[in-house]
C-alpha positions in Angstrom: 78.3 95.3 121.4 81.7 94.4 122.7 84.6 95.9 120.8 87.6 94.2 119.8 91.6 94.3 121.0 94.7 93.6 118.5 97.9 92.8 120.0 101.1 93.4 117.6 104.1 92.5 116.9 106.3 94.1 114.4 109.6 94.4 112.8 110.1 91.3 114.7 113.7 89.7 113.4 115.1 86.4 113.5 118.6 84.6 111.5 117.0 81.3 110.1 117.6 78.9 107.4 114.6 79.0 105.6 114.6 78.5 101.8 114.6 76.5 99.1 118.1 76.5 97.9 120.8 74.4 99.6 122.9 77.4 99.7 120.0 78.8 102.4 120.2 75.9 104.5 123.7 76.2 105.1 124.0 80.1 105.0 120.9 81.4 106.7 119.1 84.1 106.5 117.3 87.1 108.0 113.8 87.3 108.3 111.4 89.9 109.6 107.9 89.3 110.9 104.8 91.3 111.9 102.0 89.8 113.6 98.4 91.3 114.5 96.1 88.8 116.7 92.6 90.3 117.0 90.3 89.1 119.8 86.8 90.2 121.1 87.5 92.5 124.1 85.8 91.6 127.2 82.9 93.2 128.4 85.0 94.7 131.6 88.0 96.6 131.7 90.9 94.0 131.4 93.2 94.1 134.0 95.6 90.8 133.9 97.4 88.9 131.5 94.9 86.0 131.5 92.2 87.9 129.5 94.7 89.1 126.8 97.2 87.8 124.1 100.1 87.8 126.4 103.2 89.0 123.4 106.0 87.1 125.1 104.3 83.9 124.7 103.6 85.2 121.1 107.0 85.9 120.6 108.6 82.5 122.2 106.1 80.2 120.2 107.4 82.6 116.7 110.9 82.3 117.5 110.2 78.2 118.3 109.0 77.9 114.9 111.7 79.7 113.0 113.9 77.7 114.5 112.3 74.8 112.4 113.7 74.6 109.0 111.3 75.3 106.3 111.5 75.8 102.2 108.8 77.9 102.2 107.6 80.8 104.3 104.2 79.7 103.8 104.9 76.9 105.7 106.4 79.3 108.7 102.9 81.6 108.3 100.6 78.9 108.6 102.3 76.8 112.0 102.9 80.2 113.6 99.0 81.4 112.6 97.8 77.7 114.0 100.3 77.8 116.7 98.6 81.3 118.3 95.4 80.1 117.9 96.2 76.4 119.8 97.8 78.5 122.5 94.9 81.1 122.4 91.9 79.7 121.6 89.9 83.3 122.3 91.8 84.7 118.7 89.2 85.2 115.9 91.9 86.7 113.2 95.5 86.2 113.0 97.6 87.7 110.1 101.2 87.7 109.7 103.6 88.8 107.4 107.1 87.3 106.9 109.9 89.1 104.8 113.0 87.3 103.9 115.7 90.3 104.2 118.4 88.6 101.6 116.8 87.5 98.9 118.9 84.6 96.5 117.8 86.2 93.4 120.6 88.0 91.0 120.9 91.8 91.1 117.5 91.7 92.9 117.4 94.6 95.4 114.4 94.6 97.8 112.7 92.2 100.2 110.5 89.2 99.6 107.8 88.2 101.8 104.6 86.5 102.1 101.7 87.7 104.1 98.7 85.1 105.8 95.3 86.2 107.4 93.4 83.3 108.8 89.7 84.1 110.8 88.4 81.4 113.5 85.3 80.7 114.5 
């Protein structure tokens, strides 16, 4: 039986203007993202970008979409999570977390986030 290769991306950071508060839109905001894309490893040794998850694609087609103005970061999650899949249609599981560093909550110290896991077929 043929193991299986993750590729990941982490502590990944982007300025965006996510959110649903006008202040957001016009202020921005920091954002950090991890991503894990899990595929079924070839039987042979791989030995080119063309039988993996190439990252930099990964990472073009994240920063593409944060670029896109969202209210929620749900929405963000679930375009990157199809996005990787479109682009690699080998991925069975995708999950991604995305923490919004500045939070517009009073006297809130911390990080928000939401995290999405999606499986393919």
């Amino acid at each position: 039986m043929a193991g299986a290769l993750t590729i990941q991306l982490e502590n990944v950071r982007f300025f965006a203007a996510h959110g649903l508060y006008k202040e957001e839109a016009q202020l921005g905001n920091e954002f950090e993202i991890d991503v894990s894309i899990t595929y079924k490893a070839p039987k042979n040794i791989v030995g080119n970008i063309e039988e993996t998850v190439d990252y930099v694609k990964v990472y073009k087609l994240i920063e593409a979409i944060m670029q896109q103005q969202q209210a929620l970061l749900e929405t963000c999650a679930m375009l990157i999570t199809d996005h990787i899949h479109q682009q690699f249609p080998f991925v069975k599981q995708v999950s991604i977390t995305i923490r919004k560093i500045h939070a517009p909550i009073t006297n809130f110290a911390g990080r928000v986030g939401v995290t999405y896991s999606k499986r393919f077929k």
